[in-house]
N, C-alpha and C positions, 0 to 999 in steps of 0.2 A: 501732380506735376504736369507740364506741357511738355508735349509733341515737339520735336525739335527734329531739324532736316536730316538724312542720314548721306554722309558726303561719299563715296566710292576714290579711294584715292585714283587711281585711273582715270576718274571724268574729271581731274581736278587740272586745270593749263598750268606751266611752270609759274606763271606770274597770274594770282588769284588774292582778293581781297582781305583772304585770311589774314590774323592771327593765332597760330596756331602755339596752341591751350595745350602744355604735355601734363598729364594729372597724375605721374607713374611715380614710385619712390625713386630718390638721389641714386640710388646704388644700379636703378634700370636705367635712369636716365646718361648716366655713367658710359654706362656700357653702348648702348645708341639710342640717338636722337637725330631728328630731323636738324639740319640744319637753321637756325635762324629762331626756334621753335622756342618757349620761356615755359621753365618749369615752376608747376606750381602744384605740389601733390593735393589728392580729393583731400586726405584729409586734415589740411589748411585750408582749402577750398574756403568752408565760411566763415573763418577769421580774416581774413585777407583777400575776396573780391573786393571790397572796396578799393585797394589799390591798383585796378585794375584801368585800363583807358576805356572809358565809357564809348566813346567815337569809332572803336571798333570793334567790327564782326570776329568770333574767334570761332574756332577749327579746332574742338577736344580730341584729344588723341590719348589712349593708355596702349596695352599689349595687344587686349584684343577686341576690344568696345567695350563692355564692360562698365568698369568705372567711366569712362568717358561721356558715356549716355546719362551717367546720374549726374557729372559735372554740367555736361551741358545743358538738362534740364535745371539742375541750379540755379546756373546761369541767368536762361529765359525767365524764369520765376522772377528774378531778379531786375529785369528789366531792360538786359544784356541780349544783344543779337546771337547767338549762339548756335553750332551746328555740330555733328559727332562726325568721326570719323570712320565709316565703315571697314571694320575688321582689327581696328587700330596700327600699330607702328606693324606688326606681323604681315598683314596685309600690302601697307605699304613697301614695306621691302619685296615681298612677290610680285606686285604689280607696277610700283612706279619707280623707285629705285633699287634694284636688286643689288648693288655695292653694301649697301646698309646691311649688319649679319643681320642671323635669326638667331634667338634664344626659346 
C-alpha cells in the first residue's frame, strides 16, 4: 500500500482543498461529524469509490486514524489524491473544533 500525507487537523485553514472522506459507521457518524464531510464507511469503501469525484483531493477521517489511513491508502492505490487525518474526528474536536463532543 502507498504512503499517504498525514494531515494534523490544526494545520488545516478553515477553507482547504479537501474533501473530507468520514469512513466511520452510520451510528458514529450520527452522533458527530464534521460538518460538510460525506460518509462513506471503509467497509463499502471498495464497492463504491467509483462513485467517488475523481477531481478531488479527499481528507479520510475515522475516530482516531485508524481506519482512515487504510481508506486513504486505498484511495491512493487507486489513483485518488488522498490524505489521512491525524488523530481522526477525536483529535479534531480537541484541537480544531472543541464544540464538536467526544465519544
Amino acid at each position: 500500500m502507498s504512503d499517504v500525507d498525514q494531515i494534523p487537523p490544526e494545520s488545516l485553514p478553515d477553507s482547504h482543498p479537501y474533501l473530507i472522506l468520514d469512513v466511520r459507521e452510520p451510528s458514529e457518524y450520527d452522533f458527530v461529524h464534521i460538518p460538510g464531510s460525506v460518509l462513506l464507511p471503509l467497509g463499502e469503501l471498495s464497492l463504491r469509490y467509483h462513485q467517488l469525484p475523481e477531481d478531488r483531493s479527499f481528507l479520510c477521517l475515522c475516530h482516531h486514524g485508524i481506519r482512515s489511513q487504510r481508506a486513504a491508502q486505498f484511495l491512493a492505490g487507486k489513483g485518488f489524491k488522498a490524505a489521512n487525518l491525524q488523530g481522526g474526528i477525536d483529535r479534531w474536536s480537541l484541537k480544531k473544533d472543541p464544540s464538536l463532543p467526544r465519544y
